[in-house]
C-alpha positions, 0 to 999 in steps of 0.5 A: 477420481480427483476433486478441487475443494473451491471457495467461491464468489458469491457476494450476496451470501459468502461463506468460508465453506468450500464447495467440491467439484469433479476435475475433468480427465483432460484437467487432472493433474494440472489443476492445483492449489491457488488456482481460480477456476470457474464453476457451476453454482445453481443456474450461473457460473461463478469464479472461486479459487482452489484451496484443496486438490484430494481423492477423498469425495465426501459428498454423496450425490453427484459431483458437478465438473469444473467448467474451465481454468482461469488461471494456467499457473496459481496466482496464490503461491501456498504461503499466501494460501496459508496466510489469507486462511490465517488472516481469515481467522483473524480479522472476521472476513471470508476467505474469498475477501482474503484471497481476492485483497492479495491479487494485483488491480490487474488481475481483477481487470479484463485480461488474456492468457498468452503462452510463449514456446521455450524453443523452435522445438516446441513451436515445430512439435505443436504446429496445431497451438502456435502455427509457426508463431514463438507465442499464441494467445488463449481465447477465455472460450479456449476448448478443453483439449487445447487447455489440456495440451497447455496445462500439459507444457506447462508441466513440462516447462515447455512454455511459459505464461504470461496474461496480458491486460487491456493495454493502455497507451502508456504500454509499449509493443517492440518488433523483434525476430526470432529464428525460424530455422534450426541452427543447422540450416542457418548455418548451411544458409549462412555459406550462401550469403555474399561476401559483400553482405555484412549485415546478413552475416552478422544477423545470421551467426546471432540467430545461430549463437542465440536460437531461442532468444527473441531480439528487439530489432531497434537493438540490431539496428543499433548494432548496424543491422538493417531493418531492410536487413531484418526484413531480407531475413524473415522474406528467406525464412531465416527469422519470423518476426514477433512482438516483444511487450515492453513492461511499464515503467513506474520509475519516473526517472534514473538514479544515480548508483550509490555506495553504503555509508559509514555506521554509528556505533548505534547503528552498526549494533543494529545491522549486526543483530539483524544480519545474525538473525538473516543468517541463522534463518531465525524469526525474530522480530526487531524494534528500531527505535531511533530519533528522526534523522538518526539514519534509520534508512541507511541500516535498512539498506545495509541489512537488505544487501546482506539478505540479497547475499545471502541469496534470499530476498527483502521486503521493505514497507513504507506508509505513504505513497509521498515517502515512495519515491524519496526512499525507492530512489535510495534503493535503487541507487544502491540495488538497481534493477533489483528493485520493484515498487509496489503502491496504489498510485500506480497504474493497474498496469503498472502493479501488473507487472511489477507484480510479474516481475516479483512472481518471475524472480526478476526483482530480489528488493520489494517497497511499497505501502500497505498492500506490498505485503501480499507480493508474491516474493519467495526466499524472503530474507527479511521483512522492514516495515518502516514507521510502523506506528503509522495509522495506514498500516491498518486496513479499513475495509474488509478484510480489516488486517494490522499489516505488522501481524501480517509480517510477523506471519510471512516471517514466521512462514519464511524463517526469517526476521521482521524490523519495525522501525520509528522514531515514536513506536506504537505503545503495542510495539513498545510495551512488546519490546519491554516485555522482551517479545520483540528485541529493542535496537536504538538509535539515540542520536542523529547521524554525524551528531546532529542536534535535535532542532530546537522546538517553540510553542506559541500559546495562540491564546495570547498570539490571536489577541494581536493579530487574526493571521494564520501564522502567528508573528513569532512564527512570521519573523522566523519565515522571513529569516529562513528566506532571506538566508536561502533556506527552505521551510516547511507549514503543515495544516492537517485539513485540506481545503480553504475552510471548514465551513460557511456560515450566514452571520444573519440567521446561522445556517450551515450549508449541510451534505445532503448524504451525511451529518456533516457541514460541508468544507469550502474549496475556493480554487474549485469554488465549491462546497464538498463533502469529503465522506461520500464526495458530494459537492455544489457551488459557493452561494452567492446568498444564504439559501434560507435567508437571502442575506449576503451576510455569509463567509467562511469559519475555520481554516485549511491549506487552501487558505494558508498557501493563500495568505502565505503568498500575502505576507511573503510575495516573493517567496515560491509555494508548493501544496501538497495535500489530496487535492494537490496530488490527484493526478498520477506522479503529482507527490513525486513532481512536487518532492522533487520541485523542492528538493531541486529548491524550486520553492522555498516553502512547502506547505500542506497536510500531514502527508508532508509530516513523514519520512521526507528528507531536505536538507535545507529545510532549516524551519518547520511551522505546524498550525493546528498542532492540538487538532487530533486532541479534540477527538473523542479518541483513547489514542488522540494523545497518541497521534498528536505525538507521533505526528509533532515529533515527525514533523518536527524531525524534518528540520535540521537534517542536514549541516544547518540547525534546524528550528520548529514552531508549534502553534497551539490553544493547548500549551500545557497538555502533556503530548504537546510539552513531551512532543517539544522536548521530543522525549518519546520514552517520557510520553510512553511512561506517561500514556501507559498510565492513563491506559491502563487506568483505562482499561485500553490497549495495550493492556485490553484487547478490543474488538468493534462491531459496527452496523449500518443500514438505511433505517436508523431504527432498524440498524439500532435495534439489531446491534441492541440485540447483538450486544445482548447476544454477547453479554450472555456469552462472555464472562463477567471480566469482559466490558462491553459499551455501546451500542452508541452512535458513531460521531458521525452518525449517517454517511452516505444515508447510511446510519452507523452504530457501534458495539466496543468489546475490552477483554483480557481472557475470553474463551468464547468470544471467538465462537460468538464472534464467527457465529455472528459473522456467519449469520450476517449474512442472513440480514437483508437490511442491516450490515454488519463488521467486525474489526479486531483491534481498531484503532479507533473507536470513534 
């Protein structure tokens, strides 16, 4: 007797426990492990994945059977298996949440399981499943006997299985044909053909040559053979027609093949110790720590094309889908259809099947953001996470997982090594580094000797008392400079909209979001209020609500307003924005990095999306407006960010041959990451932050975990994190700081109220035990909502 260990989806109460099932006769054998099936669960049917196939029963009533398969091969290969059990573990989520994070959007969608026969042979030999056709598709109420004669040819490698979603119109079906007759008989056919018949002779002797492959009849048509032709053909019973599914394209146009450049020194040390560790199939994990421009990118292709020789596979990650297209484009230039992408601007459909192409084989290179680190790639060769400082690494929801830790675990699984690359490195990686955890590569200098772009900072203290323009005048006289010698500039503002806020000068009222303790921001091109925690958005007032006076404007600032008085003071200049509001609509990042690098516009401004990774030539000046904003939060790791983000905007000028210039505008001169982000002196700003850290008490030197609660009632959600805290005082030593609970700085979103426990610990042996016990028994509250997320990266 052979029974299936499944955790299942049960969302109200989730447990890490798998519950055992019986597998039936007709399914033993071909039920395995990372396979979702569904099960009996009290009165319903649920779905659950396989994590177990074992002859050890250790229940001792009677088991119930598994109801039906979902999947006809695993959809979760046994290093993600051990990865999501791993990831469990870690991050305070269940398993289930694990495992569903890794599947593709599509897989989560409507779908049907289709099975395509390998050859005629199979199609003659199971006459009663495909009925004369190359492929047959599987209703979701397909009987057991059938399920088990394809679990069967599955097995044998007979057929293979594809899933079909609900096609939009962006897919496309191709006629094809088939032969429908053994190369034999064609061959016999072929003799009473007419002379005069060519395209009947040159359609008979491909289907002789090429029996089993199944050919696009636009193709032969192109090749001079007739659809008239074809049609003869599948009339005579020499061919069967058939629909051939072309996948989605997500490459939104063709790139031109390029060849490796030359290296640096520098960069050539590098290269060379990563494709050792390729070779010697060693897991180790590299930090690339190299200035903005120093030719980070061209090492990560080299050392790509040295795995893909090595006959294995690569992984490349990149934070933002804005960097997606520029850095895909140079990968494909160099390894052509080698190349998926996956990110979430794409369609469902599109991951789909790109995700097809990564499980079948088909695609050896791998770029995507965040969750690309769950593709289904095997023989991995080396794993890149690029910018890996980069907040969005870190995912929010459940399961809270660092994608750096996740790459380290598949590397360590693969036996291959993982590169961090930035130009200004997390303190973690870099204090790693120091240790001589991971091994440091540097890039000191930009490629061809390029200098580093000199870097201004306006004091808008004194710059505000001249004038009440966005751009400071400094700032303005440059703009006008790049402009009239043909070069582009680039404005960063990192708050979308047009302002902050609206304000009656009468009696002080704010327009507030109903659902959440926040003003709401102003969108003039919508002529709306929105917030942008729970979306909640009304029209402009024409009058203060509370007073009726017409006194009321807006306070505070956003890309709106500066696109706004950029086309003021520069008529003749053309803009683009790129911000959240700009980039809505699927390919709009992509449309508007390549308007301004084909110099469709001469300024591009927006938010902090344009700050990374993208790479204009002639771009000789970057603004940056609100350099000091991040510095206003009550955030260990506010310097931090304000560093990174300084440093990369400020690497975006003076890429190429033209010296590049940036202006900082600031109300904050004299802070250090201001001064050290002008002096772009990263080791000066990492030296100077470890201090502070460790007088701190934070990471890199603490551990931290965050513990947040919610729930409708604020007393309610108040009353059971004092009681939580108190539970964890008594379990852990003395040596452990606990704060908190406090209120998160915005205290209701959505009507839900937020507070928040800190734990900083070094060494606690029961930490972990009190933490699972707590995740376990949250299930049992019904009013309050618990999370648990280990390592934030903010304790706002």
């Amino acid at each position: 007797m052979q029974v299936a260990k499944v955790i299942v989806d049960v969302p109200s109460r989730q447990t890490n426990k798998p519950f055992s099932y019986l597998i039936p006769d007709n399914l033993s054998s071909a039920i395995l492990v990372g396979m979702r099936v569904q099960v009996p669960f009290g009165h319903r049917k649920i779905t659950g994945f396989v994590i177990e196939v074992t002859d050890h029963v250790d229940f001792d009533g009677k088991l119930k059977p598994i109801d039906s398969v979902i999947d006809l091969t695993p959809v979760i290969s046994p290093e993600l298996m051990s990865l999501a059990i791993k990831m469990s573990e870690t991050t305070y989520a269940f398993l289930i949440s694990c495992l569903q994070t890794m599947l593709p959007g599509g897989m989560k969608a409507s779908m049907t399981k289709k099975i395509v026969a390998t050859s005629p042979q199979v199609i003659a030999d199971n006459e009663e499943l495909f009925h004369g056709q190359s492929e047959v598709q599987l209703a979701s109420n397909t009987n057991p006997q059938t399920t088990s004669q394809v679990l069967s040819l599955i097995k044998q490698e007979l057929v293979t299985v594809d899933y079909d979603l609900k096609r939009s119109a962006s897919a496309v079906e191709l006629l094809g044909v088939q032969a429908a007759m053994s190369v034999e008989q064609l061959t016999s056919e072929l003799t009473t053909v007419r002379a005069n018949a060519t395209g009947q002779q040159q359609l008979l002797k491909k289907l002789i040559g090429h029996p089993e492959t199944n050919f696009v009849q636009a193709d032969l048509v192109k090749e001079g053979i007739s659809a008239s032709t074809v049609k003869t053909a599948v009339n005579r019973g020499w061919a069967q027609a058939t629909k051939i599914h072309q996948n989605r394209d997500p490459f939104m146009q063709p790139v031109k093949p390029s060849q490796p450049l030359e290296l640096n020194k520098d960069q050539q040390v590098a290269v060379d110790k990563v494709t050792d560790a390729i070779k010697a199939n060693l897991n180790e994990c590299f930090l690339l720590e190299g200035v903005t421009g120093s030719g980070k990118t061209e090492v990560y292709l080299q050392i790509m094309d040295l795995a893909l020789k090595q006959g294995k596979a690569a992984l490349m990650l990149v934070p933002e889908i804005t960097l997606t297209p520029q850095i895909v484009n140079r990968v494909r230039s160099r390894f052509g259809n080698q190349v998926a992408m996956l990110h979430s601007a794409m369609s469902n459909g599109e991951r789909y099947d790109e995700w097809q192409r990564i499980n079948r084989g088909e695609a050896k290179v791998v770029v995507g953001v965040r969750s690309a680190i769950f593709a289904p790639i095997n023989n991995l060769g080396v794993i890149i996470v690029d910018e890996e400082h980069d907040a969005s690494y870190k995912q929010t929801d459940n399961p809270r997982y660092q994608t750096r830790d996740v790459a380290k675990f598949r590397a360590e699984y693969n036996h291959c090594p993982v590169v961090l690359g930035s130009a200004t490195p997390s303190l973690e990686s870099r204090a790693r580094a120091q240790k001589g955890v991971y091994q440091l590569l540097r890039l000191p200098h930009r490629i061809n000797d390029q200098v580093l772009p000199k870097v201004d900072v306006v004091d808008m203290r004194e710059a505000m008392k001249h004038s009440s323009s966005l751009l400071a005048q400094a700032l303005q006289t440059k703009i006008s400079e790049k402009l009239t010698r043909h070069e582009q500039v680039i404005l960063m503002l990192n708050r979308r909209g047009y302002a902050s806020f609206l304000m009656c000068r009468s009696c002080g009222y704010v327009p507030q979001c109903p659902n959440c303790d926040i003003s709401l921001t102003v969108h003039k091109g919508s002529h709306s209020l929105k917030c942008h925690y729970c979306g909640h958005e009304e029209p402009i007032p024409e009058a203060c609500p509370q007073c009726q006076s017409k006194k009321i404007r807006s306070f505070g600032y956003g890309s709106e307003q500066l696109e706004e008085q950029v086309h003021k003071l520069f008529p003749s200049a053309k803009t683009l924005r790129m911000d959240v509001d700009t980039t809505r609509k699927k390919g709009a990042h992509e449309r508007i990095i390549n308007a301004f690098a084909n110099k469709e516009a001469d300024i591009l401004l927006g938010t902090q999306m344009i700050a990374k990774g993208l790479d204009f030539p002639d771009v000789t000046l970057v603004g940056v407006l609100n350099a000091d904003s991040a510095l206003q939060f009550p955030d260990f790791r506010s310097s931090e960010r304000t560093f990174e983000l300084l440093t990369q905007v400020a690497g975006r000028a003076g890429r190429a041959d033209k010296t590049g210039e940036v202006v900082i505008q600031t109300y904050n001169p004299n802070h250090y990451a201001i001064q050290l982000s002008q002096r772009q002196d990263y080791e000066a700003f990492y030296q100077k932050e470890m201090g502070i850290r460790r007088i701190g008490k934070y990471p890199p030197f603490y551990y931290t975990i965050k513990i947040t609660g919610n729930s409708k009632n604020e007393r309610t959600v108040l009353s059971q994190m004092l009681s939580l805290t108190n539970y964890l005082k008594g379990q852990l030593s003395n040596q452990a700081i606990l704060l908190g609970p406090t209120p998160k700085m915005i205290t209701r979103i959505n009507n839900h109220y937020y507070y928040q426990t800190i734990i900083k610990y070094r060494f606690e042996d029961q930490l972990k035990p009190a933490l699972d016990k707590i995740l376990t028994e949250s299930q049992k509250l019904k009013d309050v909502q618990l999370s648990i997320d280990n390592e934030p990266l903010d304790f706002i």
